[in-house]
C-alpha positions, 0 to 999 in steps of 0.5 A, a space after each residue: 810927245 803927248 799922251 792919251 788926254 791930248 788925243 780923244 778918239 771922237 766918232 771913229 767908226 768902227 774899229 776892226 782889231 785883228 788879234 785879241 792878245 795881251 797889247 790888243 787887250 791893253 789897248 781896247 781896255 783904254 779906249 773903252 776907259 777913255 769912253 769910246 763905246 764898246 759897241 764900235 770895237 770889234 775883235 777877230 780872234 781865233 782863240 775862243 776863250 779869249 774872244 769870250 775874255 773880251 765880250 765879258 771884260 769889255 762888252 766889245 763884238 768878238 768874231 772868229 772871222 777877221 772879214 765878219 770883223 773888218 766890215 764896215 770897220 774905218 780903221 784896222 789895228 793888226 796885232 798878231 804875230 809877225 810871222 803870221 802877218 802876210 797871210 793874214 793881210 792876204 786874207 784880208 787883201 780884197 776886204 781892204 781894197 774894197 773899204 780902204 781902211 786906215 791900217 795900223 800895226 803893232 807887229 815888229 820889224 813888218 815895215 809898212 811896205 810890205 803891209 801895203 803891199 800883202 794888202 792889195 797896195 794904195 792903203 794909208 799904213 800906220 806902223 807903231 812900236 809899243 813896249 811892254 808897259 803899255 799892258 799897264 797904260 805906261 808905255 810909250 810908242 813910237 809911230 811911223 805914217 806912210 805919205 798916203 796917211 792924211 792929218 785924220 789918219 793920224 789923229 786916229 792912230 795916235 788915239 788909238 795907241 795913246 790908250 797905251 801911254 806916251 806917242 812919239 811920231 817919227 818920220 823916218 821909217 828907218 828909224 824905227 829899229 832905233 824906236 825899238 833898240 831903244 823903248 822897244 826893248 828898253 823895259 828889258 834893260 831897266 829889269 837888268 838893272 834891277 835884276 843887278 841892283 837886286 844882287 849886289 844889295 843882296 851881297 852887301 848883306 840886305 835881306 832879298 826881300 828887303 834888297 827887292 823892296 828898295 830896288 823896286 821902288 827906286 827905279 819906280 821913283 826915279 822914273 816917275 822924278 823923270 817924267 814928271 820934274 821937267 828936268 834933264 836927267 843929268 840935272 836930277 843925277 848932278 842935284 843927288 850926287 854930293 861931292 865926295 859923298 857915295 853917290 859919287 863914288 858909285 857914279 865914278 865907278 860906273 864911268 870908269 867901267 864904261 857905261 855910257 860906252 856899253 849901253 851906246 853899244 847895246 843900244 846899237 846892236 839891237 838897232 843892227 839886229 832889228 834892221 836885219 829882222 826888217 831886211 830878212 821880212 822884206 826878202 820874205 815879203 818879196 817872194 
């Protein structure tokens, strides 16, 4: 895993965003925090407020046109929706194989095949799973290359995400719907927990904004304990779990009701269901 120190983006070239959102916005903001030059950013992005958004907040080049954006471009990072994705790579098909760019998405459940393939093909394809927190600079994501991505392509699109947060590369495409089960969509479960946590307090007579307060900055201190003791996360559970005391009974609890056995579970369904979003895309893309 490294994070965005270990990865300096040096001299990239030009590099083409297509799709201005929130994680493409996250992203340009910390590359431009990290001293890459505002100039080598360009934007294509279709909604005009937010193209001037981006001028104004980062002084990067902003284009209504993703061809006007992409020329010249060394790299492309595809951040728009997955259901429009085919149609923007088919616009972009003859532009990608005229300056074989490195082409990296943040699309969910768009395999690298398929944009490749919607691309014009022979294309070196980076695809990545952020999760939420990267709009904070705390997120993580997982990164998958095709075997057409050499040792510089993926130090560029390392770079280019560690301006988010942690990266975590894996080889395996196939994998990538556990990387989005699990940090994908792990943010939402750490909310349902807290969400609980919040409830619970509450019932035991707490005031709400005191239940809040304390929740909120437990898991806050809790996660940051995490990552940076070095420690396992049973060696933190074992150190603050007293024999007999009301940590154990609360851990008992949990063990008694199956957590381990319920988020195995949830965890599984949403790799199942982020494998058939993937397959029915695929049947999609084949058409």
């Amino acid at each position: 895993m490294t994070n965005a120190s270990d990865t300096p983006l040096q001299s990239p070239g030009p590099i083409a965003f297509i799709g201005g959102g929130n994680m493409a916005r996250c992203l340009i903001g910390g590359l431009v925090a990290g001293g890459l030059a505002p100039a080598a950013i360009r934007v294509a992005e279709p909604v005009e407020a937010l193209r001037e958004a981006l001028a104004r907040d980062f002084g990067v080049q902003v284009f209504a046109d993703g061809a006007q954006a992409v020329a010249g471009a060394r790299t492309w990072l595809l951040a728009v929706k997955p259901q429009v994705m085919r149609g923007v790579c088919a616009a972009l098909a003859d532009a990608a194989q005229a300056g074989r760019p490195l082409i990296v998405s943040i699309a969910a459940g768009i395999t690298s095949a398929q944009l490749e393939r919607w691309l014009g093909g022979g294309l070196a394809v980076v695809r990545t799973m952020p999760n939420t927190p990267a709009l904070l600079r705390a997120g993580v994501t997982g990164l998958y290359a095709n075997p057409r991505v050499d040792a510089d392509g993926r130090a560029r699109a390392q770079a280019l995400l560690a301006a988010a947060g942690a990266t975590v590369w894996i080889e395996d495409e196939a994998l990538m719907d556990a990387v989005t089960a699990v940090s994908g969509s792990g943010p939402a479960y750490v909310f349902l927990l807290a969400e609980a946590m919040q409830a619970a307090a509450e019932a035991e007579g707490l005031p709400a904004e005191a239940a809040r307060t304390l929740v909120l900055h437990t898991i806050l201190g809790a996660g940051r304990m995490l990552t940076e003791s070095g420690e396992a996360p049973a060696e933190l559970r074992r150190r603050v779990t007293s024999p007999g005391g009301t940590t154990q009974a609360a851990i008992e609890t949990f063990e008694a009701g199956g957590f381990r056995e319920l988020v195995a579970r949830a965890i599984h369904a949403a790799t199942e269901r982020g494998r058939q979003l993937s397959e029915k895309g695929s049947e999609k893309g084949s058409e």
